[in-house]
Structures are given as structure tokens and as C-alpha cells.
N, C-alpha and C positions, 0 to 999 in steps of 0.2 A: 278414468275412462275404462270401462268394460272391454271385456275378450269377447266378439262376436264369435267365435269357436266357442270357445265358452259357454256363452250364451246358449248357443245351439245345443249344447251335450245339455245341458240344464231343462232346456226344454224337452230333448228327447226322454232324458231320463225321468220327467215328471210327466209324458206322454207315457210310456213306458209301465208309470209307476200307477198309474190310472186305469189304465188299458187291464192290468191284472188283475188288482181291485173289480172292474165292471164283469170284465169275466167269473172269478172267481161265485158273485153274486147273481151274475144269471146261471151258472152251472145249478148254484145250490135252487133259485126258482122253478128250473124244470126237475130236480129232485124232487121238490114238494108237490109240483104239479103231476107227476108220474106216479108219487104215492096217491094223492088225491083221485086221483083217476084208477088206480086197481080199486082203494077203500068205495069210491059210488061208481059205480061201470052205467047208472039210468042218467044220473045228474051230467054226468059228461056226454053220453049220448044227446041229450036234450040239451045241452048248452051248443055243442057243435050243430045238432041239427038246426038252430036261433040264428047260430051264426051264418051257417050256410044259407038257410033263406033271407036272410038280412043283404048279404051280396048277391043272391040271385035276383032279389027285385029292383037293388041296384045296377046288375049290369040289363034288367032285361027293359028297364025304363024305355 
């Protein structure tokens, strides 16, 4: 039979061990996205501008 304590630190620790992993991996996404965006300063204007009116004809429905 299992150590429900046990159990628990197992789970925190692979909660834990995840959690740093995800992070670690979106850190490095907005790295690239932050280069990507000095390298084209028009492409990014024009993709936020997309998006902006993408939700403003969503919210103005």
C-alpha cells in the first residue's frame, strides 16, 4: 500500500518539475518574439493592428 504523503510530495514535485519546464519554454517564446519584432517593427505593427480589429468587431457586435 502507498504513502498518501508520499504520494503527495510526488505529485508536487512532478507539478513542480513541469511548472519549470513551461516556464522556462515560454521565457525562451517571448525571446524570439521580442527579436522578431525589433528584426520587422511593419510586420508586427500590422499583425497587432489584425488583431486589434479582429476583437474590436468582436466586442462591438
Amino acid at each position: 500500500m502507498t504513502d498518501p504523503d508520499k504520494d503527495i510530495e510526488d505529485a508536487e514535485d512532478t507539478f513542480e518539475e513541469t511548472l519549470d519546464t513551461a516556464e522556462s519554454w515560454i521565457e525562451q517564446k517571448l525571446v524570439d518574439v521580442r527579436n522578431s519584432a525589433r528584426d520587422e517593427p511593419i510586420k508586427t505593427l500590422a499583425i497587432a493592428a489584425a488583431i486589434g480589429a479582429v476583437i474590436g468587431a468582436i466586442f462591438l457586435r
